[in-house]
N, C-alpha and C positions, 0 to 999 in steps of 0.2 A: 302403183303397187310395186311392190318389190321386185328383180329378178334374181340374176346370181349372189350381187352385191347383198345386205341389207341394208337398205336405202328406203323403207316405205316413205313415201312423201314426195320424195326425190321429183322438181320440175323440171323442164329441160325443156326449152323456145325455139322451135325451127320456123323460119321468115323469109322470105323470100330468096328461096333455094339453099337457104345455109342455114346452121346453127349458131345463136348467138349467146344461149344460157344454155350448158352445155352440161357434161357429165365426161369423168378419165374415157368410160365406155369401155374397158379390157381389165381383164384382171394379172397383175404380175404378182407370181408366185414368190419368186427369190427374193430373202431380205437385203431392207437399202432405198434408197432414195425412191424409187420408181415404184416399188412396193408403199410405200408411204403414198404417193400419190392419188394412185388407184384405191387403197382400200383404208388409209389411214381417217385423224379426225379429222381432216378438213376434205375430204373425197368427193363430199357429198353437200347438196344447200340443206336437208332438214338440221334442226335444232339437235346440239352436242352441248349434254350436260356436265361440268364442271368433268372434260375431257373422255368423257363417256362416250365412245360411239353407239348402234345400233347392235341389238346383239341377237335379236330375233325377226323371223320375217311375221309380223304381227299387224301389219295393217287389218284396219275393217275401212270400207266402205259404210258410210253412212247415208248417201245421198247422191245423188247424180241426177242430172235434168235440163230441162230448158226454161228460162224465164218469161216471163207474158212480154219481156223488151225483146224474146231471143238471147238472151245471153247465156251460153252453156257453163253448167258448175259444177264441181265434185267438193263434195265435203270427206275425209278421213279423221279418221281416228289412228294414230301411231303408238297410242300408249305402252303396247303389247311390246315395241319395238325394242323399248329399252329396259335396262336390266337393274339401273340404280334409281329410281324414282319410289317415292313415299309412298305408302297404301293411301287408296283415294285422288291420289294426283292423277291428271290426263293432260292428251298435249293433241291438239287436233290442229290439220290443216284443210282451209278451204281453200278454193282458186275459181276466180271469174273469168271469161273469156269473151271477150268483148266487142262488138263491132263499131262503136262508135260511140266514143272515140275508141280506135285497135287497140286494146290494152288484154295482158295480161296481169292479174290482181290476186296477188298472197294474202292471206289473212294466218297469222298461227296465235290460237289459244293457247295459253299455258295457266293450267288451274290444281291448286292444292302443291306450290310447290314452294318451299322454305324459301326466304329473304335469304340473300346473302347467296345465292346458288348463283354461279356462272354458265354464261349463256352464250356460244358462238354458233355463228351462221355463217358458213362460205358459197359465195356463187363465183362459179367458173367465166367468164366469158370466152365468148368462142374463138376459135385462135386465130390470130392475125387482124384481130378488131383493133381500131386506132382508140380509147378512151380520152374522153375528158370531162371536166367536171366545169357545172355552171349553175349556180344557184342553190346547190344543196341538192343536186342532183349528178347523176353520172351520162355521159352519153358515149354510145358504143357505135361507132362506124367505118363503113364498109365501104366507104369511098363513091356510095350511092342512095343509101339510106341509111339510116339515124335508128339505134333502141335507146328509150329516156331509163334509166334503172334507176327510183328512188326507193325510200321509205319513211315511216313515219311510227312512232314519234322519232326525232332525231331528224339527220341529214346523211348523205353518202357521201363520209369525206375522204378526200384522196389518201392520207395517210393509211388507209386502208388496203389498198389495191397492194400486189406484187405478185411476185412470178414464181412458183415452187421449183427447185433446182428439177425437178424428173420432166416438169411441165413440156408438152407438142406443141408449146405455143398457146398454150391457153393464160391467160393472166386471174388471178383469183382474189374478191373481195371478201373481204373478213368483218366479219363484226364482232366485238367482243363486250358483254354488257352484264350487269350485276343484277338480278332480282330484287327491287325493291319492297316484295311485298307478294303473297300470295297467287296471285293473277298480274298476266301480262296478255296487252293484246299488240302485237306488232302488225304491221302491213309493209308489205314489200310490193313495188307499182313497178311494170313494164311497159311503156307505152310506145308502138311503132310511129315512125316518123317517114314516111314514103318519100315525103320531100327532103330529107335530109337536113331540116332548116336547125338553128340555134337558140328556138323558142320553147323552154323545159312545160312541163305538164306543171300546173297547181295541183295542190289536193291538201285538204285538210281532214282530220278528223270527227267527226259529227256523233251526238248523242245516237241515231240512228246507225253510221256504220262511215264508212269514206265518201267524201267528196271529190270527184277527182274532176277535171276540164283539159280537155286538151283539143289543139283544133276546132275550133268554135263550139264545142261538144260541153256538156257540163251535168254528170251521172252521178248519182246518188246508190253506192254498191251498200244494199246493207251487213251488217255483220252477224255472224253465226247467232242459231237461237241456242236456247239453252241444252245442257247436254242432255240425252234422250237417255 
């Protein structure tokens, strides 16, 4: 949920003593680059409409629990958050938390929203992470363990990544993407890697929801029901 910022949605991954999907975390008042960082439209990983950011604190909780595997979830609704969206439109995000395989798993609904509508995602990674990419995937390390950062449909490709002139060290991935069509369902995959190895996570998409395997492990996360 939201704090100072409006950011409802907003994830942010602490792992093995650090943060590695991160947030500015401070707000600067004075305008100018550092101000753009903190509060501007790339500040935050929720979904920024055709340059739109948040302009209300509007989250709803819809859901929270545990699953019969153990797997903890929160489902939101942000639609409240923004301020340019069609009557009828909604923009919901889930997140699975996972123990086996250790993933964290974005899922964002976007429904009732014009073709042709631009769509950017930014995530921060944590600062002084080494990145690199392998197989249409990203990997963020720490010089002891490994976060696999993908999604789907698409790939994480490096032309993506860069570093905003105010940044602490944090480096930030962008996405930039066109609405083809009323409905979009993205997933965005986190998967820890203990051993720091160089073997990416699969995952496809499934009529039921994501497929993902990593570490001998192979989960079936399904995807949001319909809206309530």
């Amino acid at each position: 949920m939201s704090h100072l910022h409006r950011d409802g949605g907003q994830v942010i991954i602490g792992w093995q003593g650090r943060f590695w999907i991160t947030d500015p975390g401070y707000q600067q008042y004075r305008p100018g680059e550092e101000r753009d960082f903190t509060l501007g439209v790339h500040a935050h990983n929720a979904p920024v409409f055709d340059g739109a950011v948040q302009v209300n604190r509007g989250g709803r909780l819809l859901a929270v629990g545990e699953t019969a595997e153990g797997w903890q979830y929160a489902w939101v609704d942000i639609t409240r958050c923004y301020g340019n969206l069609p009557p009828g439109a909604s923009v919901r995000r889930a997140l699975w938390l996972l123990e086996a395989p250790l993933a964290v798993v974005v899922q964002d609904e976007l429904r009732g929203l014009p073709a042709g509508l631009q769509v950017q995602t930014a995530w921060h990674g944590g600062a002084y992470l080494a990145w690199a990419f392998c197989h249409g995937w990203a990997r963020l390390d720490d010089g002891r363990h490994a976060l696999w950062f993908g999604t789907l449909p698409g790939a994480v490709d490096p032309a993506g990544l860069s570093r905003h002139g105010a940044s602490r060290g944090e480096l930030t991935w962008l996405l930039t993407e066109t609405l083809d069509g009323p409905e979009q369902v993205r997933w965005w995959i986190f998967c820890g890697d203990e051993a720091g190895s160089w073997s990416p996570p699969s995952a496809s998409v499934t009529e039921g929801g994501l497929r993902l395997a990593h570490a001998g492990t192979s989960v079936l996360i399904p995807s949001l029901p319909s809206p309530p």
